[in-house]
C-alpha positions in Angstrom: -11.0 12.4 -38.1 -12.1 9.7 -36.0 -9.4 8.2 -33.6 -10.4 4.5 -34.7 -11.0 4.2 -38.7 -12.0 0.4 -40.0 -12.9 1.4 -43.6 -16.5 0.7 -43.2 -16.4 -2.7 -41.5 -18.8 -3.5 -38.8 -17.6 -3.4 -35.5 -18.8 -5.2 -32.1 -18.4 -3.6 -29.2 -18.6 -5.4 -25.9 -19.8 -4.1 -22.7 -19.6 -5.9 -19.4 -21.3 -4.6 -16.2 -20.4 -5.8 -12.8 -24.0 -6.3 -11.2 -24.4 -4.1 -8.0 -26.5 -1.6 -6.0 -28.3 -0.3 -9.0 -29.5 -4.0 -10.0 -30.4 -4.4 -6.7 -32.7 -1.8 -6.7 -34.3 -2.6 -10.2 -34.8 -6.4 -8.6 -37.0 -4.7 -5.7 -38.8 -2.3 -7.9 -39.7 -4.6 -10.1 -40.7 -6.9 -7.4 -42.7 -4.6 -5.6 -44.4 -3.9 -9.0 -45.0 -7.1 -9.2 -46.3 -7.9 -5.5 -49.1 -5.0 -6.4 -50.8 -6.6 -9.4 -51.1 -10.4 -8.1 -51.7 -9.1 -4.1 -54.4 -11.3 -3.0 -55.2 -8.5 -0.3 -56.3 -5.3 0.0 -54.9 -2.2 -1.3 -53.8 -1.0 2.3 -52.7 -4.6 3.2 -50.5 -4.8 0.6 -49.0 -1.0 0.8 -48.1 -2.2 4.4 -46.6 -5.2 3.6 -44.8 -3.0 0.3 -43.5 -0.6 3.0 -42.5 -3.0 5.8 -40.6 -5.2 3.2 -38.7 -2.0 2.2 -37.9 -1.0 5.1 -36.4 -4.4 5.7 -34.4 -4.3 2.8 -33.1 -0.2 3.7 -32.1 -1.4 7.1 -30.3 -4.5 5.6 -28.4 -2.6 3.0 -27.5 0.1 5.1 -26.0 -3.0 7.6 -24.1 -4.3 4.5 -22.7 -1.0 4.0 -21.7 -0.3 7.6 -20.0 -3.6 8.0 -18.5 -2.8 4.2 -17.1 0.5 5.8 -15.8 -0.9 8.8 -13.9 -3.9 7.0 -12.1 -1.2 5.2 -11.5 1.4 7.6 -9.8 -2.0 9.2 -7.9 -3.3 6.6 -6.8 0.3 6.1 -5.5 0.4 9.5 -3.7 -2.8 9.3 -2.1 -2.2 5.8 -0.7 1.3 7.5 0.4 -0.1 10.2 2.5 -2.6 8.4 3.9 0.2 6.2 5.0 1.9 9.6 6.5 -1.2 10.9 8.9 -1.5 7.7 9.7 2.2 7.5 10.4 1.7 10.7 13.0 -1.4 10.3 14.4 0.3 7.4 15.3 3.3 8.9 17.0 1.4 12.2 18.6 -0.9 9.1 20.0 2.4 7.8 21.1 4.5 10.9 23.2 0.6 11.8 24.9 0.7 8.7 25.7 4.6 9.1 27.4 3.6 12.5 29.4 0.7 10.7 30.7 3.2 8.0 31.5 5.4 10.6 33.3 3.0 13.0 35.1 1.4 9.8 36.4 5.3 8.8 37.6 5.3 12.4 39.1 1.9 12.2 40.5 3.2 8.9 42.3 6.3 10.2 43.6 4.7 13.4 45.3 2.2 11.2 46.5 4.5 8.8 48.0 7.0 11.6 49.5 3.8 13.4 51.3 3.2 9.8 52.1 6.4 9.5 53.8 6.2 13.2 55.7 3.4 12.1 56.9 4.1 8.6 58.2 7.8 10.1 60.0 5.6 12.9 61.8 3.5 10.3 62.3 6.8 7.9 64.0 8.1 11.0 65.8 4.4 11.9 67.0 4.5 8.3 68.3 8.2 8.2 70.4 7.8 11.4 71.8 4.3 10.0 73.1 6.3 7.0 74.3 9.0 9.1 76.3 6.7 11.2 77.6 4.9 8.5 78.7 8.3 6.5 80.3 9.9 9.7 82.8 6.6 9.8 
């Protein structure tokens, strides 16, 4: 069973290539073709010319592709470098707000003890008050 079934109607199907080295190449192959039957000069002449203009066009594309290479290699520098940089703030961002949890649970038990302190003092205030007051 196919994955797709239309029942027998016709079906278009459209394909759409980006143009790129391969074009390239075909444009100079057929150019050089070309050049060869309507070369006004000689055989040798023209295989010269053939092989210098090739060699021009090698030496260019291999430029575009080392310039290519080194954009990239760049921009993939940069790119990591920013990730770095927010990891980076992040994880300072995180270790502050560790420290302020832990000074707040310090605040937090200091005041609890001092209550603590204080509500025992007043328990004890309270109990000798009664005591006082009973023994009269």
């Amino acid at each position: 069973m196919r994955d797709y079934d239309f029942d027998g109607e016709p079906v278009v199907v459209i394909q759409h290539d980006e143009p790129g080295i391969g074009t390239l190449l075909l444009g100079v192959a057929i150019g050089a073709g070309l050049a060869l039957l309507f070369a006004p000069g000689s055989g040798k002449d023209t295989r010269q010319m053939i092989g210098g203009r090739a060699r021009r066009v090698s030496d260019r594309a291999r430029d575009v592709a080392n310039d290519l290479a080194e954009s990239v290699t760049s921009q993939v520098g940069d790119v990591r470098d920013r990730v770095t940089e927010r990891v980076d703030a992040a994880r300072h961002a995180i270790r502050r707000g560790h420290d302020n949890v832990l000074d707040a649970v310090d605040a937090g038990r200091y005041a609890a003890s001092e209550a603590r302190t204080e509500l025992e003092r007043k328990i004890a205030e309270k109990k000798a008050a009664r005591r006082s007051a009973q023994s009269l």
